[in-house]
SEDRENTOR-671442 format. One line per 10 residues: their letters; for each residue x, y, z of C-alpha. Coordinates in Angstrom, 1 decimal, always signed. Layout:
residues N
A) X Y Z ~ ...
This chain:
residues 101
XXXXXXXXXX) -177.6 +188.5 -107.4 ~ -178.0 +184.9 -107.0 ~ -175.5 +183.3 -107.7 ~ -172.9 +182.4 -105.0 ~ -169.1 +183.7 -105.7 ~ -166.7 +181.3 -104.3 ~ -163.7 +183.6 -104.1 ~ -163.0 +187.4 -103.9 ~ -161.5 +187.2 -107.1 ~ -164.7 +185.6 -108.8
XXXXXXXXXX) -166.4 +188.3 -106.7 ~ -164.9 +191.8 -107.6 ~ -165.4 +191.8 -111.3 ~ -169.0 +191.7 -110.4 ~ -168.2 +194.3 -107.6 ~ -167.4 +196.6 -110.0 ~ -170.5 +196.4 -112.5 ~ -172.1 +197.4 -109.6 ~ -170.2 +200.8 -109.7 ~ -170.0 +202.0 -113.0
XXXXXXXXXX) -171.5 +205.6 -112.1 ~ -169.1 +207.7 -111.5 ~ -170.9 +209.8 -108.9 ~ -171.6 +206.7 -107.0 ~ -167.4 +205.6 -106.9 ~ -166.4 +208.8 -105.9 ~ -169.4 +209.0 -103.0 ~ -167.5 +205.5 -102.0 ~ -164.0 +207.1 -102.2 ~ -165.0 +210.2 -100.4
XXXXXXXXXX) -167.0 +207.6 -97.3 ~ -163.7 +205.5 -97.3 ~ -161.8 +208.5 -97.0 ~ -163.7 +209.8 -94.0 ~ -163.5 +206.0 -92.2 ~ -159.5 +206.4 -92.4 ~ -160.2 +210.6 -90.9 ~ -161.6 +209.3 -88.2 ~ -160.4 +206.6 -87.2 ~ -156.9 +208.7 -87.3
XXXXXXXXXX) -158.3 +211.2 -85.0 ~ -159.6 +208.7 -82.5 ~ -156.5 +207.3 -82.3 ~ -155.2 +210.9 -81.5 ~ -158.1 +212.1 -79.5 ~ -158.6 +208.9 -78.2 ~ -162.4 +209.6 -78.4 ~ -163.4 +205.7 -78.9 ~ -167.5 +206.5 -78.5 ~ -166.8 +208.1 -82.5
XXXXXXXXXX) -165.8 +204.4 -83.8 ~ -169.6 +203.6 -84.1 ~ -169.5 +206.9 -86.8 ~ -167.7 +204.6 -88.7 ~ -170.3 +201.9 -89.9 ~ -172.8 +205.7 -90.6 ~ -170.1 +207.2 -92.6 ~ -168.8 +204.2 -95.0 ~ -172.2 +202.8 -95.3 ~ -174.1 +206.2 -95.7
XXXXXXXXXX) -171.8 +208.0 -98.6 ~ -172.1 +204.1 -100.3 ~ -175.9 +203.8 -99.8 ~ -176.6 +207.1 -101.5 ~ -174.1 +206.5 -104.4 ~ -176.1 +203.2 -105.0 ~ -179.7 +204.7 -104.6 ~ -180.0 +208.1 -106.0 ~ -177.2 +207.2 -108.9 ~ -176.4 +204.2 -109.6
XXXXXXXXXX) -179.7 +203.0 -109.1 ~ -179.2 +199.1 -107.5 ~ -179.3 +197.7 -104.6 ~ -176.2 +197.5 -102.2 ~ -174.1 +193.7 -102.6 ~ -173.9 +194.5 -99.0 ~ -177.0 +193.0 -98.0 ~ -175.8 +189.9 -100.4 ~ -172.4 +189.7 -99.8 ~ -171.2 +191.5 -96.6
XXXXXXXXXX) -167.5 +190.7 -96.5 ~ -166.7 +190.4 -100.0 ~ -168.7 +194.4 -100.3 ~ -166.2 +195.2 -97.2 ~ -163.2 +193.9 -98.6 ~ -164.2 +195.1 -102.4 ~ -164.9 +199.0 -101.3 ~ -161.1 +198.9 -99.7 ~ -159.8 +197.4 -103.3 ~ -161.8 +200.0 -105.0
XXXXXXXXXX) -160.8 +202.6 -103.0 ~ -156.9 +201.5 -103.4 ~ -157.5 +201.0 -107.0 ~ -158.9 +204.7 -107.2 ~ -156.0 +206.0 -105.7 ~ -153.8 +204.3 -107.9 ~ -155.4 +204.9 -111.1 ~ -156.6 +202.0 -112.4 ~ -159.8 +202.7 -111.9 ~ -160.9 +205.8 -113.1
X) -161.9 +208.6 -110.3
């Protein structure tokens, strides 16, 4: 991963090669998921010490997607904002079918 990506949009077809296991998308839809949960039920509980669940649970489903099945290593650690911003595209683009779930 060295080269530098000078948009999103240069960014996210490389996002994707980094996510063609199956098992490890859906671990990343299913983290994603859990981040909107709770941060619905904070809002309604207004229990604001479970926000800092939030970085464990998007970051942990992710994390074991990449290491026990897809086998790489995270673009977090290269390219934090872009890997933020590319698991909420994923994660829209699984819901609305153009990537496959």
């Amino acid at each position: 991963m060295s080269k530098k990506y000078q948009s999103f949009a240069e960014f996210y077809p490389f996002y994707l090669s980094e996510h063609s296991n199956t098992t490890c998308r859906r671990l990343h839809f299913v983290g994603s998921f859990c981040v909107l949960a709770l941060v619905v039920w904070v809002l309604i509980t207004q229990t604001w010490i479970a926000l800092l669940l939030l970085p464990v649970i998007g970051y942990g489903f992710a994390w074991v997607g990449h290491f026990f099945f897809e086998k790489n290593r995270p673009a977090t650690f290269t390219y934090p904002a872009y890997s933020f911003v590319g698991d909420w595209v994923m994660f829209k683009d699984m819901l609305t079918g153009r990537i496959k779930f």
